[in-house]
N, C-alpha and C positions, 0 to 999 in steps of 0.2 A: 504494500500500500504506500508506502513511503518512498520506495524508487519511484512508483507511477506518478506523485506529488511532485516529486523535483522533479522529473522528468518533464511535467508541466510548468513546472517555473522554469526549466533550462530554455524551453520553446517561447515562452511570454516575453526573456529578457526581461522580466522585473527585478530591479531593486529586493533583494533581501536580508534579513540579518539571520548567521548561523550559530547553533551552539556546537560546540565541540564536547561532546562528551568526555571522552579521554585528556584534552590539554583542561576541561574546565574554563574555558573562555568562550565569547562572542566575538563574529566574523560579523563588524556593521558596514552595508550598504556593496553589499555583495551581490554580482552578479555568476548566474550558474551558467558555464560555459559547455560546458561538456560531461555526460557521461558515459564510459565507456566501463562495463563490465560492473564492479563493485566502488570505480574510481570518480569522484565527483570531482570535476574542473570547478575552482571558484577563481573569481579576480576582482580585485576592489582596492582603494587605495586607502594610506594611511597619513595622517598631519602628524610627521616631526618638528622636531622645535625649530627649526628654518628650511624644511622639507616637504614637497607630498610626494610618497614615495608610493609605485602600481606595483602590484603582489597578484603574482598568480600561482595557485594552491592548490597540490591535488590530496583530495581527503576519501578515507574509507567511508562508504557509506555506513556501515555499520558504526563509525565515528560520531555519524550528525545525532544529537539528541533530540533540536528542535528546529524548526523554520519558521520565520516571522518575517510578514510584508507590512507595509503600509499601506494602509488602506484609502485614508482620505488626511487632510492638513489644513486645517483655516488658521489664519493669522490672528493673533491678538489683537484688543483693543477695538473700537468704533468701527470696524469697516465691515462694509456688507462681503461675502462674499457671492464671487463672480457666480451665476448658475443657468446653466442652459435650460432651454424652455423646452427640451425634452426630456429632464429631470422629472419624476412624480413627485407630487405636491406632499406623498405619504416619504420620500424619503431625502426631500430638501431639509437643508440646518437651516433654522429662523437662527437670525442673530436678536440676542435679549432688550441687545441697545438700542439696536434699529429706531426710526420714528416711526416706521409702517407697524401697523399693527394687522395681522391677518384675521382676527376675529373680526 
């Protein structure tokens, strides 16, 4: 079930973050490159103290613990956010500040 998972995020090209069972860490804002047999291609980059440095990482699938995407992102503070009028009405964010009021 979990190969078939990635295997779908490796197709999507989305942004994920990985946990590493065995190192005990999180791979953030990783893309899944490739998999071939039990071996998951990751690459994603890293901010050093005067660097970004691109990492491409091949990991046992039996490695991954977990997979996490992002799903959606609004900005803080006063501002509507932007939304297409092909959005349902049942799964747009009201912002609370707004001056519209929907009732």
């Amino acid at each position: 079930m979990l190969h078939r998972k990635i295997y779908q995020l490796c197709c999507d090209g989305r942004e994920v973050c990985v946990f590493l069972r065995d190192q005990q860490r999180w791979i953030e804002r990783a893309r899944i490159i490739d998999i071939e047999g039990d071996l998951v291609t990751l690459r994603y980059e890293t901010d050093e103290e005067d660097e970004i440095c691109s990492w491409e990482e091949m990991v046992r699938l039996e490695s991954i613990g977990a997979v996490t995407q992002k799903l959606a992102s609004v900005p803080r503070g006063g501002i509507e956010p932007l939304v297409t009028d092909e959005c349902p009405e049942a799964e747009r964010i009201h912002n609370p500040y707004s001056d519209s009021n929907p009732d």
